[in-house]
N, C-alpha and C positions, 0 to 999 in steps of 0.2 A: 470515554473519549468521544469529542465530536467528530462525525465523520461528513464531510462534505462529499454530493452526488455527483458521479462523473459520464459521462456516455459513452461507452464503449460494450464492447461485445461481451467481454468476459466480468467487468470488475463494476459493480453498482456504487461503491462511494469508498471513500479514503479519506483516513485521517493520519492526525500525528500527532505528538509528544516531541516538542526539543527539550523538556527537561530532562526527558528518560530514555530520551532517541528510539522513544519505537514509534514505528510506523502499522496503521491498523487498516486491511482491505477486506471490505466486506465484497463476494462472489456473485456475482447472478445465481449460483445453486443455494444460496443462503449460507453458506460457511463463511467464517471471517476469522481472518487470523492475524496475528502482531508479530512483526519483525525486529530483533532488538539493535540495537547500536546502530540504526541506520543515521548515515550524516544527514542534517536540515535539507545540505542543497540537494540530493538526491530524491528525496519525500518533495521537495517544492517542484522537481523539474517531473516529477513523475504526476503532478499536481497538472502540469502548465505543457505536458506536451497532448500531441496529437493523438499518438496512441498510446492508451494507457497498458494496455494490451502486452503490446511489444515493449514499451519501457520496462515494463515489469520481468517478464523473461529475460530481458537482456540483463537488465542490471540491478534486479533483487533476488527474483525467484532462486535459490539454491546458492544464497549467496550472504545469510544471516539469519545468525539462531530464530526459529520459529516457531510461533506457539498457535493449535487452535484453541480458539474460544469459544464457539457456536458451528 
């Protein structure tokens, strides 16, 4: 999966899959992990907001099957 680079404090890049609905976040500590069933608009607004940071705790983190991969 490609992952596009983002700016923020905790998360170095993100991608996605609308075939398979997961969403993949690779860490500033190097771990990256895939979220499954996440909806399109959710992976795009977490794309397009401010903080990625906080999008993420609020409305993925503990909130969709997770897988690490690295």
């Amino acid at each position: 999966m490609t992952r596009q680079p983002v700016v923020s404090t905790n998360i170095t890049s993100i991608g996605y899959d609308p075939q398979t609905r997961t969403l993949e976040i690779e860490f500033h500590n190097g771990r990256v992990y895939q979220y499954r069933g996440v909806p399109e608009a959710t992976a795009t607004a977490l794309l397009n907001t401010a903080s990625h940071g906080q999008y993420f705790n609020m409305y993925v983190k503990d909130r969709y099957s997770t897988r690490r991969i690295a």
